[in-house]
CHARMM internal coordinates of N, CA and C (Angstrom, degrees):
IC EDIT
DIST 1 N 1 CA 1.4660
DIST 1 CA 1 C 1.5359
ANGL 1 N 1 CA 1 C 109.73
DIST 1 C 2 N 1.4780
ANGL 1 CA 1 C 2 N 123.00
DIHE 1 N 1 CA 1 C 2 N -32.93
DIST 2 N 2 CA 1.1511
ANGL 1 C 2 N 2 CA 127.99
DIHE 1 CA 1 C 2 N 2 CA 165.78
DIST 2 CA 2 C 1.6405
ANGL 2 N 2 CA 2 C 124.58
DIHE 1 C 2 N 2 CA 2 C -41.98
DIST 2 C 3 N 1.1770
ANGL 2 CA 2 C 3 N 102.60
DIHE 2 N 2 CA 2 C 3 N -52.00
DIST 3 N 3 CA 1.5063
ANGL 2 C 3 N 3 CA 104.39
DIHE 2 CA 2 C 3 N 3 CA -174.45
DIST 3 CA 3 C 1.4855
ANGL 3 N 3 CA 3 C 100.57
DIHE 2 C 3 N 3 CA 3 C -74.14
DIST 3 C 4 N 1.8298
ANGL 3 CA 3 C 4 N 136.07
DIHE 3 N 3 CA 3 C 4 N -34.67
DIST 4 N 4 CA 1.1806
ANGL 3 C 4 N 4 CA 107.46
DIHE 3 CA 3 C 4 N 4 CA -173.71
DIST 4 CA 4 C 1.5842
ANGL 4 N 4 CA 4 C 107.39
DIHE 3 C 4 N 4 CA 4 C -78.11
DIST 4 C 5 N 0.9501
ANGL 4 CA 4 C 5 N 135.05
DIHE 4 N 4 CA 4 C 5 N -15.00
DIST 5 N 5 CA 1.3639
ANGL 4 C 5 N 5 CA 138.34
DIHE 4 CA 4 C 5 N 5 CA 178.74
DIST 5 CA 5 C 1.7532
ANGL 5 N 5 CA 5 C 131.00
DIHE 4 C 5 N 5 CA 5 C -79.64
DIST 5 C 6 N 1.7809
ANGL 5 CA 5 C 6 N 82.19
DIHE 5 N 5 CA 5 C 6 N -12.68
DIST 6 N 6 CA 1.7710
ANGL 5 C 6 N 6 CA 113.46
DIHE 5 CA 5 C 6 N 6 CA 168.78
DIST 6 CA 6 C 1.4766
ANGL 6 N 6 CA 6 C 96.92
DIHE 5 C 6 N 6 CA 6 C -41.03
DIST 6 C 7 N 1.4947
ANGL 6 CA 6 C 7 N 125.30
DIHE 6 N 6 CA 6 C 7 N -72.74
DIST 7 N 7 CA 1.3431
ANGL 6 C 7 N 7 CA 122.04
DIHE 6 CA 6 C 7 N 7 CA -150.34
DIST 7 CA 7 C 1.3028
ANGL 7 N 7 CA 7 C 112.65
DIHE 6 C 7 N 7 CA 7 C -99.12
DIST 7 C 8 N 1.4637
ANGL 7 CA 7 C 8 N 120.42
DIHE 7 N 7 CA 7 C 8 N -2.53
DIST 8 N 8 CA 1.2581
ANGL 7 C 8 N 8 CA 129.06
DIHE 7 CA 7 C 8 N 8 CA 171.76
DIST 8 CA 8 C 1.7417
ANGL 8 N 8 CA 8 C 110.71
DIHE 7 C 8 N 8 CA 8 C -57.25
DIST 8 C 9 N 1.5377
ANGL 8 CA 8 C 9 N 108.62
DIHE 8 N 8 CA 8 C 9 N -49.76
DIST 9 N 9 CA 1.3938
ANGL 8 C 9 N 9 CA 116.34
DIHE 8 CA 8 C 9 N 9 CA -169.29
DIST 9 CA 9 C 1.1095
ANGL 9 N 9 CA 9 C 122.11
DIHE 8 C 9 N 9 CA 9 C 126.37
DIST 9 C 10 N 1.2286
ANGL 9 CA 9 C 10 N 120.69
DIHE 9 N 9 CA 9 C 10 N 144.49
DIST 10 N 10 CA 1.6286
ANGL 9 C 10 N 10 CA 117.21
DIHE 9 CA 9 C 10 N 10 CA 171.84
DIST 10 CA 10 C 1.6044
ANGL 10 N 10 CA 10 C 107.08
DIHE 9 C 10 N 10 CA 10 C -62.00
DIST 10 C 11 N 0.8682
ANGL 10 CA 10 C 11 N 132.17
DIHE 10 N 10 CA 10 C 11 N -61.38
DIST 11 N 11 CA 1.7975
ANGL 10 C 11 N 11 CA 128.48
DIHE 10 CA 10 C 11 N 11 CA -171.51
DIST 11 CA 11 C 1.7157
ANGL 11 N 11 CA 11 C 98.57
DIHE 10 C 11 N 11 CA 11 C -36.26
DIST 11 C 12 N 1.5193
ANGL 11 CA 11 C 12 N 111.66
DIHE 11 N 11 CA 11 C 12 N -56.00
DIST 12 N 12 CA 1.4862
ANGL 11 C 12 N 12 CA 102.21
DIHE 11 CA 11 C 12 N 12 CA 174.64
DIST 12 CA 12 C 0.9076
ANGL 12 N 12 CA 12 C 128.74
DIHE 11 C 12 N 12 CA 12 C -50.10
DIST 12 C 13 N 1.2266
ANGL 12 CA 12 C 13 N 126.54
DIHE 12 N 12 CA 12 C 13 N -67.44
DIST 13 N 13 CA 1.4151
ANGL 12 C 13 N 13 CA 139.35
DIHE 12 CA 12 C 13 N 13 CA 173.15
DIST 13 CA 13 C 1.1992
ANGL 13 N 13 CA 13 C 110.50
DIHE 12 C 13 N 13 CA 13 C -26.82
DIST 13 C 14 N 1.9611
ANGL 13 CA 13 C 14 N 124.24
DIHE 13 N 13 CA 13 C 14 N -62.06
DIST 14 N 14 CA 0.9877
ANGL 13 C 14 N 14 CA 109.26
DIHE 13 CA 13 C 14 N 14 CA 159.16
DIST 14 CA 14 C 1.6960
ANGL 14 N 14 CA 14 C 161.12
DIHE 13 C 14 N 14 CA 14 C -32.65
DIST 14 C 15 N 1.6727
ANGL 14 CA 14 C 15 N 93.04
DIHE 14 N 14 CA 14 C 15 N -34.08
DIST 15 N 15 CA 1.3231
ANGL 14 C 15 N 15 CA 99.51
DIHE 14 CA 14 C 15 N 15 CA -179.58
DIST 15 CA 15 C 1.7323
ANGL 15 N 15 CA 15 C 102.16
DIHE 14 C 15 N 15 CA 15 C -97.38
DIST 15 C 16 N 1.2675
ANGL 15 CA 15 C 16 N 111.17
DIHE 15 N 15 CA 15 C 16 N -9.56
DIST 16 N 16 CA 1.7903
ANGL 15 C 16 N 16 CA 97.82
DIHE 15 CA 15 C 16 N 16 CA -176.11
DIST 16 CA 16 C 2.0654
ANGL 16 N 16 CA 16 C 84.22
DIHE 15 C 16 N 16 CA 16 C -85.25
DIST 16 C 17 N 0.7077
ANGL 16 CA 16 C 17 N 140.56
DIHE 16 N 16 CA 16 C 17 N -26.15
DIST 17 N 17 CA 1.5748
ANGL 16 C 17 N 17 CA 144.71
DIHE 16 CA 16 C 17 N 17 CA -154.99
DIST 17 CA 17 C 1.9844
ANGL 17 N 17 CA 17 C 91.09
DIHE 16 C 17 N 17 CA 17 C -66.50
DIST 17 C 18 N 1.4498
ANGL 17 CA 17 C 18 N 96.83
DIHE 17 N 17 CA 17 C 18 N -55.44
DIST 18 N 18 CA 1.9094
ANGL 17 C 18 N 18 CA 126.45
DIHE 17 CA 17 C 18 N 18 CA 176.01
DIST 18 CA 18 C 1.3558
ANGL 18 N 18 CA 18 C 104.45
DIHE 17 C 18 N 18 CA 18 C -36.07
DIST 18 C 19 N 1.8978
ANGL 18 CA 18 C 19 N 113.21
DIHE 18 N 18 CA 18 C 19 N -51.59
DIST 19 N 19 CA 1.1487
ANGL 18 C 19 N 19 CA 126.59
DIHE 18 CA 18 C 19 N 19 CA -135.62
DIST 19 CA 19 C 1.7151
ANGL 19 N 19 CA 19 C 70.11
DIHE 18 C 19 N 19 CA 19 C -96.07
DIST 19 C 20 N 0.9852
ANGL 19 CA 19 C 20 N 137.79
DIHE 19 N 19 CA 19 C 20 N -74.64
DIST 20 N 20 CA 1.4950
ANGL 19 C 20 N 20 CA 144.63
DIHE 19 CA 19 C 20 N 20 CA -150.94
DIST 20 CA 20 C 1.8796
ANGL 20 N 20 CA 20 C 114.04
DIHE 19 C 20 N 20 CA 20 C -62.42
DIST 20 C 21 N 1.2766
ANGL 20 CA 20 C 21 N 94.43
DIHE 20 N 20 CA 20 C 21 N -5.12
DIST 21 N 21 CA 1.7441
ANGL 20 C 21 N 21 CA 111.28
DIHE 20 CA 20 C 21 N 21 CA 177.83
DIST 21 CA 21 C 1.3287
ANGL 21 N 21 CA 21 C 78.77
DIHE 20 C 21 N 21 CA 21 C -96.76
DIST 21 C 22 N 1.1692
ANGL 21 CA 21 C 22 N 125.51
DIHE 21 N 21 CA 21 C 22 N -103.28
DIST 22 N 22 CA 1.3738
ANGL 21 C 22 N 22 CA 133.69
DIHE 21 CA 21 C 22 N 22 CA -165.09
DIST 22 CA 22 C 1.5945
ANGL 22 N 22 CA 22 C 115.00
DIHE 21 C 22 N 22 CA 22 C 3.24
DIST 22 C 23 N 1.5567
ANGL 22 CA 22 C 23 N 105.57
DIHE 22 N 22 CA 22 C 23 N -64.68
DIST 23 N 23 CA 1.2246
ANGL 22 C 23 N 23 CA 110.37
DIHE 22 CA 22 C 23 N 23 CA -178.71
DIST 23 CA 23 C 1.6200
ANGL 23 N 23 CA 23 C 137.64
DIHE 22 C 23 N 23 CA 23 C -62.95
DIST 23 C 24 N 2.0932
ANGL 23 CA 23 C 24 N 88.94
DIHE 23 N 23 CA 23 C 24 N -25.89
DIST 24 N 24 CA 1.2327
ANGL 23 C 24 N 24 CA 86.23
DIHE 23 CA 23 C 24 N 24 CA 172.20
DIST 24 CA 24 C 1.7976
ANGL 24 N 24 CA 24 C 125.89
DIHE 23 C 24 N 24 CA 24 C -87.06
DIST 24 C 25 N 1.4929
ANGL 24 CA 24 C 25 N 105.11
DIHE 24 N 24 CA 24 C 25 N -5.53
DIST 25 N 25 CA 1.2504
ANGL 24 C 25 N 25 CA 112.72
DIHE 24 CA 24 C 25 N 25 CA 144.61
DIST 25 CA 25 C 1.3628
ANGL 25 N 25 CA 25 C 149.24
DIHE 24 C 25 N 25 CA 25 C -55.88
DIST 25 C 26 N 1.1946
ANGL 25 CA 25 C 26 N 80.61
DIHE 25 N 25 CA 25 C 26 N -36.66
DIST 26 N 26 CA 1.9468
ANGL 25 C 26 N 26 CA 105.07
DIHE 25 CA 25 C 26 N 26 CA 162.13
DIST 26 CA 26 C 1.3086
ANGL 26 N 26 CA 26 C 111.57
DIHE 25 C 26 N 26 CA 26 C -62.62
DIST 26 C 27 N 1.8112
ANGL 26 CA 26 C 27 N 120.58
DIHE 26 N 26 CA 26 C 27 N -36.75
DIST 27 N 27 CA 1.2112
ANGL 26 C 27 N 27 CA 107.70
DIHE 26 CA 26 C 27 N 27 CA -168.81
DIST 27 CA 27 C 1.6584
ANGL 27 N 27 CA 27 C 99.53
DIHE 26 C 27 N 27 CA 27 C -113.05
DIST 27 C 28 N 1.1930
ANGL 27 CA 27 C 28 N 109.06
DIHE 27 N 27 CA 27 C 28 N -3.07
DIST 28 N 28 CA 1.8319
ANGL 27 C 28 N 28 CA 100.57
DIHE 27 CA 27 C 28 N 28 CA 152.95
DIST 28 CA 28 C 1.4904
ANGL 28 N 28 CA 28 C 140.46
DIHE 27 C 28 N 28 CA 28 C -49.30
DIST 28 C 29 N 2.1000
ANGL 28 CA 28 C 29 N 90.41
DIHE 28 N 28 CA 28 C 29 N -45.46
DIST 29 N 29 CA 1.1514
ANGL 28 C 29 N 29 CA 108.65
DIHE 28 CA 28 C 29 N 29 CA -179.47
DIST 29 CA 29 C 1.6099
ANGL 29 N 29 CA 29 C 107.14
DIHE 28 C 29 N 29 CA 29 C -83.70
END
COOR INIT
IC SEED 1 N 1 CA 1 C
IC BUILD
C-alpha cells in the first residue's frame, strides 16, 4: 500500500490512514 500511496503524497496518505482508523473503530465498537 506504501508504494501506491508513494506518489499520491503525504497529506493523502494521511487522511486515508484517518479514514482507515476511523473505520476500524467503527468496527471495534
Amino acid at each position: 500500500m506504501r508504494l501506491g500511496f508513494g506518489w499520491l503524497g503525504s497529506p493523502v496518505a494521511s487522511v486515508v490512514r484517518v479514514g482507515v482508523r476511523e473505520r476500524s473503530v467503527i468496527r471495534a465498537a
